[in-house]
Structures are given as structure tokens and as C-alpha cells.
C-alpha positions in Angstrom: 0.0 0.0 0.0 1.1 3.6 -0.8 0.6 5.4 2.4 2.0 9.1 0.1 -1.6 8.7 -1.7 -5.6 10.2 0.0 -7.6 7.9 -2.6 -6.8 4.8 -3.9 -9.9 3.6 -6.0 -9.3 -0.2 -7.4 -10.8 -2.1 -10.1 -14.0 -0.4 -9.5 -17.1 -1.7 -11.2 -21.1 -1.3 -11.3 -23.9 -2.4 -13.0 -27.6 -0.7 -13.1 -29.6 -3.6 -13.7 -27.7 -5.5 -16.2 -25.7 -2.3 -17.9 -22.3 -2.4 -17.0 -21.6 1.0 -16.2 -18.2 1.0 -14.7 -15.4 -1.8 -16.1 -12.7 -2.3 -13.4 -11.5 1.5 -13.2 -8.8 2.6 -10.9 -8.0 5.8 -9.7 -5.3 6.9 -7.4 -4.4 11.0 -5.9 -2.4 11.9 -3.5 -2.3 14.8 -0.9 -2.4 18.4 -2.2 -2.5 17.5 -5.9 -5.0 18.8 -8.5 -6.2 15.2 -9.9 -8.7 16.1 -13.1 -11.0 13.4 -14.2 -12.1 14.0 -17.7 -14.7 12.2 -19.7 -18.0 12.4 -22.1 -21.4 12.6 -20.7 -22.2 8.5 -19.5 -18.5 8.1 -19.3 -19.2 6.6 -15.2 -17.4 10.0 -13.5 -20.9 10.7 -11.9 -20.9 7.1 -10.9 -17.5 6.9 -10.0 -18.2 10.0 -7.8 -21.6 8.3 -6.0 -19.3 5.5 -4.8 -16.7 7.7 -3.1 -19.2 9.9 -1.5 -21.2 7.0 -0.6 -24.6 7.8 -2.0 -27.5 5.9 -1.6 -28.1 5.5 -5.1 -25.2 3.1 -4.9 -26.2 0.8 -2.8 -29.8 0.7 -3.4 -28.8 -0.8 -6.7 -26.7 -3.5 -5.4 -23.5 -1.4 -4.4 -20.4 -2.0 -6.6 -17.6 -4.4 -6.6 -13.6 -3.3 -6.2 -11.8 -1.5 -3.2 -11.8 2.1 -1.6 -8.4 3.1 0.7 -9.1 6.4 2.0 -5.6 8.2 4.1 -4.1 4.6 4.7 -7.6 2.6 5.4 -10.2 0.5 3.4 -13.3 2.4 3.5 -16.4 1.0 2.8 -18.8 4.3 3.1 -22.4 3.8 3.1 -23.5 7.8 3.2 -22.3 11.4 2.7 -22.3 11.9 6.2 -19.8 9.0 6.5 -17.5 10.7 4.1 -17.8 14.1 5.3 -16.7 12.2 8.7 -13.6 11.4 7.3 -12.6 14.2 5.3 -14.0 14.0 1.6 -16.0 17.2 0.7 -18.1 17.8 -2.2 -19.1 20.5 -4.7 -22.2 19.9 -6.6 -23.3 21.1 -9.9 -26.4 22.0 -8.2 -26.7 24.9 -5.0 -27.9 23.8 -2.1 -28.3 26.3 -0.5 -30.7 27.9 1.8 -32.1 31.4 0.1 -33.6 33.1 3.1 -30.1 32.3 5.2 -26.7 34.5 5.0 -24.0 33.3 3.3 -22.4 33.2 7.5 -25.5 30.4 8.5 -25.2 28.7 5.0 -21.2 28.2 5.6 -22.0 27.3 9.1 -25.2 25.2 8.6 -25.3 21.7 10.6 -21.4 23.0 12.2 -22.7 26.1 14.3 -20.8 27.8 16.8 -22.7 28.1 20.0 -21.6 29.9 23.4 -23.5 30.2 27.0 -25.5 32.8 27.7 -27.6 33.1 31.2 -30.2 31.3 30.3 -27.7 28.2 29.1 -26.1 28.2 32.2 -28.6 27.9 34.2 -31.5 25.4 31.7 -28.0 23.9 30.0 -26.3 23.7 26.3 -29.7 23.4 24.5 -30.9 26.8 25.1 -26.9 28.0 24.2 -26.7 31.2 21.7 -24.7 31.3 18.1 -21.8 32.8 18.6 -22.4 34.8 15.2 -19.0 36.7 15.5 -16.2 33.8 15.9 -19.3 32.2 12.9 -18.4 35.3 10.4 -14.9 35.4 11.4 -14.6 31.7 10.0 -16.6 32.6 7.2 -14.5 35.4 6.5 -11.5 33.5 6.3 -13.0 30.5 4.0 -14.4 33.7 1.6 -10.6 35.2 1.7 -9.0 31.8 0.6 -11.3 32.3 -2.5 -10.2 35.5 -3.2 -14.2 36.7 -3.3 -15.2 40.1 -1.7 -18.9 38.8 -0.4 -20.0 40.0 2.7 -20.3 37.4 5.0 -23.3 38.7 6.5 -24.9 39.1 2.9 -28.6 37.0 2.3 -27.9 34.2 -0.2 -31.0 35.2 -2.1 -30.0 37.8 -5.1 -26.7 36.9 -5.4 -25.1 36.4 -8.5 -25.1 32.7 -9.6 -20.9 33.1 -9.4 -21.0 34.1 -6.0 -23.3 31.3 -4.6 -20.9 29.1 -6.3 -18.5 30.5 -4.6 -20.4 30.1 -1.0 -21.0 26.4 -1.5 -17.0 25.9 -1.8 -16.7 28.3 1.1 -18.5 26.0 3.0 -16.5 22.7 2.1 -13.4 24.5 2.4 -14.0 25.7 6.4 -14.7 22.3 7.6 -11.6 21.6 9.7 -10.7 18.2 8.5 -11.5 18.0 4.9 -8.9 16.0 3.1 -10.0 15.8 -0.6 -12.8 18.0 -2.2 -14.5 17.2 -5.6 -15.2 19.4 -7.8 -18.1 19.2 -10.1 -18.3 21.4 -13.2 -17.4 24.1 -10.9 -17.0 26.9 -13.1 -20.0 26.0 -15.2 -21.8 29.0 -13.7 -18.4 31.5 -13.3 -17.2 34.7 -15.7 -14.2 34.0 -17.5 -13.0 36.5 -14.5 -14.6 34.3 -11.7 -13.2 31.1 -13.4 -9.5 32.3 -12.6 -10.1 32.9 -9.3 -11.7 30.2 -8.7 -8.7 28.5 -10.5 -6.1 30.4 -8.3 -8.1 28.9 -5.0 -8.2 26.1 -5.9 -4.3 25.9 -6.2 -4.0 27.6 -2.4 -6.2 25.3 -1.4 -4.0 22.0 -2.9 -1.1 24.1 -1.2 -2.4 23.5 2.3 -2.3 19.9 1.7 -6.3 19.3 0.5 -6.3 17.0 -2.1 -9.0 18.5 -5.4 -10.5 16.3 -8.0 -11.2 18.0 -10.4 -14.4 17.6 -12.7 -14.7 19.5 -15.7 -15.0 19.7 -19.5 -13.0 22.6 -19.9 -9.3 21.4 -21.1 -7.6 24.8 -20.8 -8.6 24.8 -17.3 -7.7 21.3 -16.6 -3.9 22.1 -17.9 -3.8 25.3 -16.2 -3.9 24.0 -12.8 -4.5 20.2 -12.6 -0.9 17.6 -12.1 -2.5 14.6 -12.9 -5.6 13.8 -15.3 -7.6 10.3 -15.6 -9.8 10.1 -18.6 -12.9 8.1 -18.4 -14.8 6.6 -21.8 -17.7 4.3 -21.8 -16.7 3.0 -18.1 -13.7 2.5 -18.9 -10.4 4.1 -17.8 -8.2 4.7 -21.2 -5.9 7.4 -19.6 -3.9 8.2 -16.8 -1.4 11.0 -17.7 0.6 13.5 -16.2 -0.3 17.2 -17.4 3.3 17.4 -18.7 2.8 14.2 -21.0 -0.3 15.6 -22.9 -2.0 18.7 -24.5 -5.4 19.5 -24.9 -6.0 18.1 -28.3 -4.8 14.6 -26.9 -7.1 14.7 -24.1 -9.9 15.6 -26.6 -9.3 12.9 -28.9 -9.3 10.4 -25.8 -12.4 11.6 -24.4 -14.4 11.2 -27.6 -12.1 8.3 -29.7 -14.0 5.2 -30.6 -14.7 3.5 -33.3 -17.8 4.9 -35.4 -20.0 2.0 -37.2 -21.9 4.1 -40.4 -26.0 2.6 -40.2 -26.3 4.3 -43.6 -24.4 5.5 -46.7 -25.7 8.8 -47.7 -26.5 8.4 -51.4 -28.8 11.6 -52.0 -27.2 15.4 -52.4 -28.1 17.8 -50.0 -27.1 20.6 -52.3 -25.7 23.6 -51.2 -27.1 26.0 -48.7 -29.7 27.8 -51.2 -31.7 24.6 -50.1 -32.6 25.7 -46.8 -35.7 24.6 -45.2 -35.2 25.6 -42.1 -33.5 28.7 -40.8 -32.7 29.9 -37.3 -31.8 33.4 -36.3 -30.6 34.4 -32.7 -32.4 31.8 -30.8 -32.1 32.4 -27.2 -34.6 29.7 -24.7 -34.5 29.8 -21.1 -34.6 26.3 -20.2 -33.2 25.9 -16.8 -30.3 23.9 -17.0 -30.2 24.3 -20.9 -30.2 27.5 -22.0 -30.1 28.6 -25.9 -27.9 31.8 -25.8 -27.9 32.8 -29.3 -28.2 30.4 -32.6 -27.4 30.7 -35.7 -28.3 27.4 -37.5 -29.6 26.6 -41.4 -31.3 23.2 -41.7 -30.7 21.5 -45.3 -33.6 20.2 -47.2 -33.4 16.2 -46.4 -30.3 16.0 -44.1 -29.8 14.1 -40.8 -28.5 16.9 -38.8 -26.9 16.5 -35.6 -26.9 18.4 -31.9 -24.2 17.6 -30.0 -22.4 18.7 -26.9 -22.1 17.9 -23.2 -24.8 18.2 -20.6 -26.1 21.5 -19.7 -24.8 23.5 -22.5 -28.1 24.4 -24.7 -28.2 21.5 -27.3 -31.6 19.9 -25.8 -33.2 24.0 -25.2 -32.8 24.4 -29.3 -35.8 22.2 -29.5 -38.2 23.0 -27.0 -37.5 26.8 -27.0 -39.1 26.2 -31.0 -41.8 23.9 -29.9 -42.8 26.2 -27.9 -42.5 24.7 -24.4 -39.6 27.5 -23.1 -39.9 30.8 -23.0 -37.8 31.7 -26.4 -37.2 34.9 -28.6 -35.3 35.0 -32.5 -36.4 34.1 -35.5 -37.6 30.7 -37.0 -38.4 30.3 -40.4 -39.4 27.5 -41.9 -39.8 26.9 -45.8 -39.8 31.2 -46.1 -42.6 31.4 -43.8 -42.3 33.0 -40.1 -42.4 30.4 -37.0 -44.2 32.2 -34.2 -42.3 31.5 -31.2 -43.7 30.4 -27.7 -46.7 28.8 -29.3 -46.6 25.0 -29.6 -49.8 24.8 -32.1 -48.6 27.6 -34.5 -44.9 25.2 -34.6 -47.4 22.1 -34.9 -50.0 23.2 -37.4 -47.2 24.7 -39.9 -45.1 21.6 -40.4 -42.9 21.1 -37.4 -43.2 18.1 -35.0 -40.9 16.9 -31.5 -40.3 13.7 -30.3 -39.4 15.4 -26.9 -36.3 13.6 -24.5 -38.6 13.3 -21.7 -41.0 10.8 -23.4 -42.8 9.5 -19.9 -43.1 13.0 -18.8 -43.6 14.9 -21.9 -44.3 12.2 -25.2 -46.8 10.0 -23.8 -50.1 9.3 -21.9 -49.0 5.8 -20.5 -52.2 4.9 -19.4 -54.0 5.4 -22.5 -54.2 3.3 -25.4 -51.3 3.0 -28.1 -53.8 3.9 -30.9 -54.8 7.0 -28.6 -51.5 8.3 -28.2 -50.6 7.9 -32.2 -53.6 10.3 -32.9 -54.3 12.5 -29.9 -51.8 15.3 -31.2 -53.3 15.3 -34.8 -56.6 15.1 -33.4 -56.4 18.1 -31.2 -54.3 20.4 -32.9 -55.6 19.7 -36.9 -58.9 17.9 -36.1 -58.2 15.2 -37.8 -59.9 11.7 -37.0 -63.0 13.1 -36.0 -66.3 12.7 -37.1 -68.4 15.9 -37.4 -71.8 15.5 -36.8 -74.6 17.9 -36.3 -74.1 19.9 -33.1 -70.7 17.9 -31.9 -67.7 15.8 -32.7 -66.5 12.8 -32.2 -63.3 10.4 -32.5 -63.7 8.3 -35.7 -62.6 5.1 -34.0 -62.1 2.9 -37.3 -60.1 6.0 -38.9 -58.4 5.8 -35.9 -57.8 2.1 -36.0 -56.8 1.8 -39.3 -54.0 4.5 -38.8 -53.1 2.4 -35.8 -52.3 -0.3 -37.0 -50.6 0.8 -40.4 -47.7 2.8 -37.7 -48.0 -0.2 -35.8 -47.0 -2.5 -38.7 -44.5 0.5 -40.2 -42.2 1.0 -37.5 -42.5 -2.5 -36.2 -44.2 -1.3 -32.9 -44.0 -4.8 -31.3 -47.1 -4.8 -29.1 -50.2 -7.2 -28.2 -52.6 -4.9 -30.6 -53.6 -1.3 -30.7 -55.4 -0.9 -27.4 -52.7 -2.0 -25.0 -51.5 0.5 -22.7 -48.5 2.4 -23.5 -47.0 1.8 -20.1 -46.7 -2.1 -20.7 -44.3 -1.1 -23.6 -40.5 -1.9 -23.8 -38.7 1.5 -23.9 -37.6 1.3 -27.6 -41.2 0.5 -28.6 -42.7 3.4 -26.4 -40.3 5.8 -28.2 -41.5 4.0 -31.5 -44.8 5.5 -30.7 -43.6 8.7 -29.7 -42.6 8.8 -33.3 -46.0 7.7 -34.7 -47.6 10.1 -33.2 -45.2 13.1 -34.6 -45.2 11.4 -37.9 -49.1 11.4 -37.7 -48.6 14.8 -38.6 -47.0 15.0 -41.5 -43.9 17.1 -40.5 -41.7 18.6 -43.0 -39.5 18.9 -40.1 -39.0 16.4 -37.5 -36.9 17.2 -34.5 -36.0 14.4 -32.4 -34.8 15.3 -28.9 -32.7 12.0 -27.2 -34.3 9.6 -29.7 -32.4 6.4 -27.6 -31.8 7.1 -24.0 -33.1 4.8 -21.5 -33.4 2.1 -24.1 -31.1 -1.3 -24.4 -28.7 -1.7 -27.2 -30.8 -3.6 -29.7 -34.2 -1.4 -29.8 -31.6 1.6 -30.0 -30.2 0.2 -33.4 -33.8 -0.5 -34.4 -35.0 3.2 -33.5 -31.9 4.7 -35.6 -32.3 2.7 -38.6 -36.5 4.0 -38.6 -34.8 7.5 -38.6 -32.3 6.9 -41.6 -35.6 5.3 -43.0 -38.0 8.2 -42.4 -35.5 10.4 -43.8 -34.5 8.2 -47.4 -37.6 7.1 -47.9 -39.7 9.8 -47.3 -37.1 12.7 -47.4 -38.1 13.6 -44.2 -35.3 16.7 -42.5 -34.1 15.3 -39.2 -33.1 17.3 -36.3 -31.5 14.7 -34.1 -30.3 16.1 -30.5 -28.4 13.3 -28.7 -25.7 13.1 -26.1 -24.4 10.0 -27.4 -21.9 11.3 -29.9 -21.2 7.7 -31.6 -25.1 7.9 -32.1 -24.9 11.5 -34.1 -22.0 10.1 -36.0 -23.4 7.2 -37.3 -26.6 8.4 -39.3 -25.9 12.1 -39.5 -24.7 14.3 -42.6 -23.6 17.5 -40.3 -23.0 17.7 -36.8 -23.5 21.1 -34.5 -21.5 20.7 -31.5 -23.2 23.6 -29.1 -21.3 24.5 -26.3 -22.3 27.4 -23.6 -25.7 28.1 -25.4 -24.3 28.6 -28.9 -23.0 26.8 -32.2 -19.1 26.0 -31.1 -19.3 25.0 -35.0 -20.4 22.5 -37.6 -18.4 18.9 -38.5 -18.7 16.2 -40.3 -19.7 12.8 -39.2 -16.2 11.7 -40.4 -14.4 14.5 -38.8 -11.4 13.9 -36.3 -11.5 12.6 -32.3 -9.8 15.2 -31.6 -12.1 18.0 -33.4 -15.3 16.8 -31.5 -13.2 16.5 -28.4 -12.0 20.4 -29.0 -15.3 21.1 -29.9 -17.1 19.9 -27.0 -14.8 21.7 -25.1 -14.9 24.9 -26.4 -10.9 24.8 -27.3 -11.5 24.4 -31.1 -11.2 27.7 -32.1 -8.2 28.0 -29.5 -6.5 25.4 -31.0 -7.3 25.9 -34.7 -7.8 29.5 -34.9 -11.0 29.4 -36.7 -14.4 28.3 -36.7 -15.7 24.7 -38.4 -18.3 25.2 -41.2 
């Protein structure tokens, strides 16, 4: 054993239910180093991370097989307060903090400082007072570290998103025996200006002796401060470098490289871009977590075209900001005619349709029929299958049927008939009907928001060879949103990586690793000096 390492992680693996997440990955950082773990979205670093910090979602699901050593000792944690016991801290993606509290109480919350008072000494410790200033001097001091000017007896509610950023690190950081900290995306949320202090903290903070891993998808950062880097792909670990060994376009090609299997030759021309069916000006969506900041995108008459990019950076907000189900301004034109924007039945009626990524929540009404969930959009939004009759209408049940069972037969739905339930559907088949239904239509532009996630291997094949069908044999336009790269690069003619809310720039499906990598992490332009058209 190497007692000059904090973490040893060894031959790591886990399995949701079958799916092999994680394939024997090892991970090792010692004190005060900056260890960055790199990797694609569903490359097992959020897993990876649930095992060390003990979350329940682990071990609800039949905890994991391999070996922790935490400072010297085999660890086998079974919560976060376990690990927050020994010394690993955590920054999350996601605040968690309390609004209504200052950023003093939100440092100090569940670690108060309490001192006697007259009542305490006589009724004892539970009636005790905060000691609010020795609370704000701490707090001061965390802040300071961080090279952030907040006052620490500032409300948390109204502060910039950068700042509360900075409070939740704050907090981990004035614990008194944290001996790693994990970083999540933690400049996600930061100016470029709040990025490099952050960056400058965080090497202080490795200074004392704290160990940082380091999560991010931003290579520039990672070789500005980190001294070691594990890449993760697929569950796999295919890297373990030291910063001096690499550059940012090797890390990009190793957290994207993989072989790419074609479905389809493209045999039709696209032409050039006077064929534009579909063109977007300034798009900007607020979808929380997935924000459109500004798009500039032309959609070719008959192409597969790709959305790509890592999580929470605007590719799945293009969509729905046009579909109207976000608040969204720009322009949208389809075929020379105006889109209106944050209206879903004006993007409906004129020849648009979504197969949305949330197809439980948003695509389908499990507990009605599959024939019902084929039509109900058609039939509500162009009357069609209805019967009019003198002073009402009425569904057209044998229209309806017949439809049914033609999309049934189409895309293969495999099912027990038309009237089973949508919830007794396989995943691949339920997203089968989600398709029916926007097919039902008639689109002359389908967008198709996470087409295969949550489905196993075999009905995701079957799913992308229906859209390479759809879009030979009925020349349907494709707007395919996935974050499963290999997916977009296996049936797509372009690919438009977005990154921070905008078009980092266009590729093709054959294009380089290492220019998806860059791409994906905002470097390409860095690297290459120009943009990819």
C-alpha cells in the first residue's frame, strides 16, 4: 500500500440492472494535488463519484464491486455523512443552499458555533446562543481563501449565480478536516474573470495539503492547474497521464475516440445552402439547465442533422424553445414562412413536430391506449380523426384504428394490438410511438430530442435505422439532439456541437477525435484558430 496517496480507487465496477456502467476502473491521488477526471457525458465519473461519497443511489442498486483506501484505510462508506466524517468534501453542480439564510449560517449550517448565555447556564447547552461573530470570522477567512469580496453577512438570495458558487465551496473548504474536495463542473456557472479565481483557490487550497478532484470539461482549465488527469470513456479508464505528457487536443481525442460504425451511406445530395428549409436566427430559450444563448443554425432540405455537446450547454433548449415549451425569442423560419415562437400549435400546425427527451413525462399518456397516443396530437391540434356531426364531434374510432395499425405495422411497434396501454411497452417500442404520433402529422421537419436514451442496445439500433428510413424514404429533415456522440456520428450528414448556449461549430460525421473533443470543449477555435463550417 502507498501510504503518500488520500484515494486509492481499485478495479471499480457497477452495473444498473444489467448495464455495466463502470469496467474495473482505478483511480489513485495523493495529498495536495489537483487530480482532473475528464470524460463524455455517461463516461461513469458521476458514478465513480456516488461511490466515493457514498450515495444511496449506490447501494440501493446492489453497491459496486472493487476497493476504496481512504488516508491509509479501506473504506467501505455507506452515506455522505460517512465521508464528510472522514474528510471528503463535495461540490455539486447544483446549489444547495438555503435562500432566506446569510452566506455566514449557510457556511456554518449543521457545524454552528454556539456559546453560553444566562439562560444556558442555568436550563443547560440546548438553550446556548450562536456565537455569530467567531461564525463570520470563519466565514471570512473561508471567503478570503477564494479570493471573493462577499460579505459574509450578505442573504444568499440575489446573489449572483458566481457568487453562490462560490459560498457552496466556502463551506467545504471551512470544515476543519477535509482532506480531498471534488469538484463538479465548478465553473460551469463562473465569468471568465470568476473562473480564474476560482482556479487560483483552488491551487492555495491544494497548497495546504487538501487534495481537489477536479471535474470538468473545460481542457484549458484542466492544464492550467491540474498535475495529474484520468480520462474516463464508456466506463472504462483509457488514460492516466501527467499534465506534462499531454496537450489539450490529446485529451480531446481520448475523451471522444472510438470506433464509429456508419447505419447508412448517404446516397442523396443535399445541395448547397440555397436549399434551406429551415433557418434559425438568434435563438435564445430559457430552459433551466439548458439555456439557448444565441443560434445561428440553417437546416438543409433532407439532411440528418446533428446536436451535440455535453450536458447543460443548450443542445436539448434548441428544441423546445421552438416547440414552444420554453420561453424563447429570435427568429424561425421554416420553408420562407415565419415560425411564431412560444406557441406550440402555431410550430405544430405549420409543419414542425418533436419527439421530446422526456417521453414519460412529456411524449406520452402511459395509461391510455397506443392507438390513442398515435392520434391525440393530430386530433387536437388539426382535427383530424374526428367525425363531425350535427351539433358535436367525435373520435372516428375505425379511422383511428386503421392509422393504428398501419404505424403499428411501419415502425415494427411490437405490441399485443392497438389498445394496450402504452405503459406495458418496452422503452424502444414506447419511443417508437412517440414517433408515430409526430409522424401522424405529416412534418416537414421532425426534430427528435434524445431519440435512444433509456433504451437497451438492440431497440436503440432498431430506433436509428426507422430514422435513416424516415429520412431516405420519405425525405423527411431530421433534427437529431443526442448526447451520445457515436449515435450523431453514425446516421448524421452534419454535426453542430453547441457548447455554452451557442454553435461551437459544424463537422462532419467523419471528422477527427480530436475536433469533436475540442469542440465539446470549447478549445477548437483556440487550438485551430478558426471556426468549423
Amino acid at each position: 500500500m502507498n501510504h503518500g496517496t488520500i484515494l486509492e480507487m481499485r478495479n471499480i465496477e457497477k452495473d444498473y440492472f444489467g448495464n455495466k456502467v463502470l469496467k474495473g476502473v482505478n483511480l489513485t491521488v495523493k495529498p495536495g494535488e489537483i487530480h482532473a477526471l475528464l470524460g463524455e457525458n455517461g463516461a461513469g465519473k458521476s458514478t465513480l463519484m456516488n461511490i466515493l461519497f457514498g450515495m444511496p443511489v449506490i447501494h440501493t442498486t446492489g453497491g459496486f464491486n472493487g476497493e476504496v483506501t481512504f488516508n491509509g484505510s479501506p473504506v467501505a462508506l455507506k452515506s455522505p455523512r460517512e465521508a464528510m466524517d472522514i474528510g471528503i468534501g463535495m461540490v455539486h453542480q447544483e446549489f444547495m443552499l438555503i435562500p432566506g439564510f446569510t452566506v455566514t449560517e449557510n457556511i456554518k449550517l449543521n457545524r454552528e458555533i454556539t456559546k453560553h448565555n444566562a439562560v444556558s447556564r442555568v436550563l443547560g447547552d440546548s438553550m446556548k446562543s450562536l456565537n455569530m461573530t467567531q461564525m463570520e470570522k470563519d466565514a471570512r477567512k473561508a471567503l478570503d481563501t477564494l479570493g471573493i469580496g462577499i460579505d459574509e453577512w450578505a442573504k444568499v438570495a440575489g446573489l449572483p449565480v458566481g457568487y453562490m458558487q462560490f459560498v457552496e465551496i466556502a463551506r467545504e473548504i471551512d470544515k476543519q478536516n477535509i482532506k480531498l474536495l471534488v469538484f463538479d463542473e465548478p465553473t460551469a456557472v463562473l465569468t471568465e474573470s470568476e473562473a480564474d479565481t476560482l482556479l487560483q483557490a483552488m491551487k492555495k487550497i491544494a497548497d495546504s495539503g487538501i487534495a481537489i478532484l477536479f471535474i470538468t470539461h473545460r481542457l484549458d482549465e484542466v492544464m492550467s492547474v491540474a498535475d495529474n488527469i484520468t480520462i474516463l470513456r464508456d466506463g472504462e479508464l483509457v488514460a492516466a497521464l501527467k499534465k506534462e505528457e499531454t496537450n489539450v487536443t490529446q485529451l480531446a481525442e481520448l475523451m471522444v475516440g472510438r470506433k464509429i460504425e456508419k447505419m447508412a451511406q448517404r446516397d442523396h445530395d443535399l445541395g448547397d445552402d440555397s436549399n434551406i428549409v429551415l433557418k434559425i436566427r438568434n435563438l435564445e430559450v430559457e430552459m433551466p439547465g439548458e439555456e439557448v444563448k444565441g443560434i445561428d443554425l440553417d437546416i438543409r432540405k433532407g439532411e440528418i442533422i446533428g446536436l451535440g455537446g455535453l450536458a447543460g450547454q443548450g443542445k436539448i433548449g434548441i428544441a423546445n424553445g421552438i416547440m414552444g415549451l420554453y420561453p424563447a425569442t429570435g427568429e424561425v423560419e421554416l420553408s420562407g414562412r415565419q415560425i411564431e415562437l412560444n406557441n406550440p400549435k402555431a410550430s405544430l400546425t405549420n409543419g414542425l413536430a418533436f419527439v421530446s427527451e422526456d417521453r414519460r413525462g412529456v411524449g406520452l399518456l402511459l395509461d391510455s391506449s397506443i392507438e390513442l397516443n398515435i392520434v391525440i396530437t393530430a386530433m387536437q391540434m388539426k382535427e383530424m380523426f374526428l367525425k363531425k356531426l350535427a351539433f358535436f364531434e367525435q373520435a372516428d374510432a375505425k379511422h383511428i384504428r386503421e392509422h393504428a395499425l398501419k404505424m403499428i405495422e411501419d415502425l415494427d411497434i411490437r405490441c399485443r394490438g392497438p389498445q394496450q396501454l402504452t405503459r406495458r411497452l418496452s422503452g424502444g417500442n414506447q419511443q417508437k410511438v412517440c414517433i408515430a404520433r409526430a409522424l401522424t402529422l405529416s412534418p416537414n421537419v421532425l426534430f427528435v430530442s434524445e431519440p435512444t436514451r433509456g433504451i437497451d442496445i438492440g431497440a436503440k439500433k432498431l430506433v436509428l435505422d426507422l430514422l435513416v428510413k424516415l429520412n431516405k424514404e420519405m425525405g423527411m429533415t431530421i433534427i437529431m439532439t443526442s448526447s451520445e456522440l457515436g449515435e450523431l456520428r453514425s446516421i448524421c450528414d452534419r454535426i453542430a456541437i453547441i457548447t455554452e448556449g451557442k454553435v461551437e461549430g459544424i463537422l462532419s460525421p467523419d471528422d477527427s477525435d480530436a475536433n469533436f473533443g475540442l469542440m465539446m470543449a470549447g478549445e477548437y477555435k483556440k487550438v485551430h484558430g478558426k471556426e468549423a463550417v
